[in-house]
N, C-alpha and C positions, 0 to 999 in steps of 0.2 A: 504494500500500500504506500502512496507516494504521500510522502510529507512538504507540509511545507515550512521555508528555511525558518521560519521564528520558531515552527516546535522542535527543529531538529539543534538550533539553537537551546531549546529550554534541556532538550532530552542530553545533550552532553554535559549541563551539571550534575547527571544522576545519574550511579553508578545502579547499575541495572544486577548485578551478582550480589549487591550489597542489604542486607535487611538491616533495617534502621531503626535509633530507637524514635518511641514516640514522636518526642519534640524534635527531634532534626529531620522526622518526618516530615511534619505539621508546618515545620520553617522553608524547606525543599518544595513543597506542593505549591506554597505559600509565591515563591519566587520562580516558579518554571509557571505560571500563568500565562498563557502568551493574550489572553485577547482582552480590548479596552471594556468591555464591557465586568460588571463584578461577576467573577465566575463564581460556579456552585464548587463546592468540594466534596468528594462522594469518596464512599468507604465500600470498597470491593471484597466481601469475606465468605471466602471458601471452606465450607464445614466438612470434618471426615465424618458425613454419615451420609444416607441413601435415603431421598425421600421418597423413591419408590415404597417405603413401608411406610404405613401411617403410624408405628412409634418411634419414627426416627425425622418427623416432620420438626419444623423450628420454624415458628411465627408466633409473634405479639407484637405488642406497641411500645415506645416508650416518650417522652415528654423531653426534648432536648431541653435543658437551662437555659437556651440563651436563643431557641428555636432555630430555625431552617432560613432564615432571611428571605424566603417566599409568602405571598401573601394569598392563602389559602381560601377556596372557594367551597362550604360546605353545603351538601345537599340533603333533608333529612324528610324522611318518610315519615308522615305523624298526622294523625286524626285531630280533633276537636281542641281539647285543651293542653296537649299536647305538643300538636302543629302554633296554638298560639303563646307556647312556653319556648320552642325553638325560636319562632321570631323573633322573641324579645331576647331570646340568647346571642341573638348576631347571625341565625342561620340566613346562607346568601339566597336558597330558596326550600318553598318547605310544599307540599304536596302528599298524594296519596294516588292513587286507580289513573286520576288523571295525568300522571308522571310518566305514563305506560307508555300511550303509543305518544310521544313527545320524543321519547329514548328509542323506542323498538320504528316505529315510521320517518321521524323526520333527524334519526343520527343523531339528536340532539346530547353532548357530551360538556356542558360550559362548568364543570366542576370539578374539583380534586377529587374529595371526600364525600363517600354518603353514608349518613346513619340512618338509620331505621329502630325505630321501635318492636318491641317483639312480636304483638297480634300485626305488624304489617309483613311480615316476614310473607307471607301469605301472598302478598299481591309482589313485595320485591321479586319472591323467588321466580315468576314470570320473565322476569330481566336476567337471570342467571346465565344466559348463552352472549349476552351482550356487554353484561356490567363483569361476569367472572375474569375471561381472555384480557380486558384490561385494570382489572387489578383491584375495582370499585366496588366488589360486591359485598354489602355491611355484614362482618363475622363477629362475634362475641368474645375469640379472643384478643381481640384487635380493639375492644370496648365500640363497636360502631355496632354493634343490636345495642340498645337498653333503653330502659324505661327514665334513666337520668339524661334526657339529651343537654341539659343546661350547661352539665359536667363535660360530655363530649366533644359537646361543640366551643367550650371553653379550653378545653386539652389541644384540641385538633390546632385551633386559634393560636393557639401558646407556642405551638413547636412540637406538636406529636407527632414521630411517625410511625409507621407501620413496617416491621420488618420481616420479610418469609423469604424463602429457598425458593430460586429458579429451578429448573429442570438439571442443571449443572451441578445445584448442590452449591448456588454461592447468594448471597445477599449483595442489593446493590441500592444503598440508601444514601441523602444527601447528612452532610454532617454538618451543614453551615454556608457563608458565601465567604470569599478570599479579604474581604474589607473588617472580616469579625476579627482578625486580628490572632494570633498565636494561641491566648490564652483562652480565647473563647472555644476556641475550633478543638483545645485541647479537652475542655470540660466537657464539649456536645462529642466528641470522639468517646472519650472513657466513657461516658454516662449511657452509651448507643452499643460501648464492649461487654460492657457489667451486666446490661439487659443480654445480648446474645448468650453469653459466659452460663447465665444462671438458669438462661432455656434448654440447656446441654440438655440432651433425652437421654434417659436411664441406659440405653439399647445401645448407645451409641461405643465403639470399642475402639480401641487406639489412639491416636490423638484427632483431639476434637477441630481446632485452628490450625488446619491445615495453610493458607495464607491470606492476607492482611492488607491489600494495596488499597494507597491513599493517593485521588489522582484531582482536577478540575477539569473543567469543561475546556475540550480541545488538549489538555495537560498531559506531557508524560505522566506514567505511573510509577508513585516511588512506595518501596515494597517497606512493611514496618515488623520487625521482629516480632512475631507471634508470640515468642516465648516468654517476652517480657509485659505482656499486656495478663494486667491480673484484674479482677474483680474487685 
């Protein structure tokens, strides 16, 4: 794949055989940026386990400190007092049945997040072939079912994200943007570890952090010692 000269420029400060700690991590990602815009900084983590079995699955949420520096569009499934408990929580749109062919007819996608209440689960799970493939479909351990939307949509707002296994067996979530600075990127990185670290499934045999790359948008990937990331 052909590059161009600013990343091949960023990719010769990073020794590409070298695992790194944390912070010299976090400081390398941080300066191989190549583009004007604030990049995102995203944590590429490859788990030894197989999510072909469902007790070797790894997905939950967790609340970065200092959140994702994107400004989150949530969508919440909710009836009567409900739907006017998410409005006043900040939901960007809130619906029921009439959500349906909106989403399944006219492609319509203008959101990150959706949550749902549990009795709508019913009408969501209609959406399952559309909302599943891309990643939106409200799960309980993700906190996007529950009957607290106030709480939800207050976490999602904050800086929650959602983290699960690709087909690969690796997680690919934002940890920040490059303008938060070292010490922020370092907090929203350990606090996004400690959560993966502590969803290790019972099943799982060998080592669990297999590897750990910390890269930006358009940015080489520089690789962070597994072995030194604790909980």
């Amino acid at each position: 794949m052909k590059r161009g000269k600013k990343y091949s420029e960023a990719a010769k400060l990073v020794d590409s055989a070298m695992l790194y700690d944390t912070a010299d991590a976090i400081d390398l990602v941080q300066k191989t940026s190549t583009t004007k815009f604030d990049a995102t900084v995203e944590a590429h983590i490859r788990l030894g386990v197989d999510s072909r079995h469902a007790d070797q699955q790894v997905r939950g949420a967790v609340v970065l400190p200092h959140g994702t520096g994107k400004t989150v569009r949530v969508l919440v499934f909710a009836k009567g007092d409900k739907a006017e408990e998410a409005l006043a929580a900040g939901a960007d749109f809130v619906g029921a049945e009439d959500l349906i062919p909106k989403i399944q007819n006219e492609n319509w996608f203008g959101f990150d997040v959706a949550v749902a209440t549990p009795d709508m689960m019913g009408v969501v799970g209609r959406l399952g072939r559309v909302l599943g493939p891309k990643g939106l479909m409200p799960n309980p351990k993700a906190g996007t079912v529950t009957m607290d939307v106030t709480k939800a949509i207050n976490d999602i707002k904050a800086g929650k994200i959602e983290y699960r296994l690709d087909k690969t067996n690796i997680i690919h979530v934002p940890v920040g943007k490059v303008s938060f600075g070292s010490e922020k990127l370092a907090e929203n990185f350990q606090t996004l570890m400690s959560a993966v670290i502590k969803a290790k499934p019972q099943a799982t045999k060998g080592q669990y952090l297999k590897s750990v790359v910390l890269t930006t948008t358009m940015g080489p990937g520089v690789k962070v010692n597994p072995a030194k990331i604790s909980e």
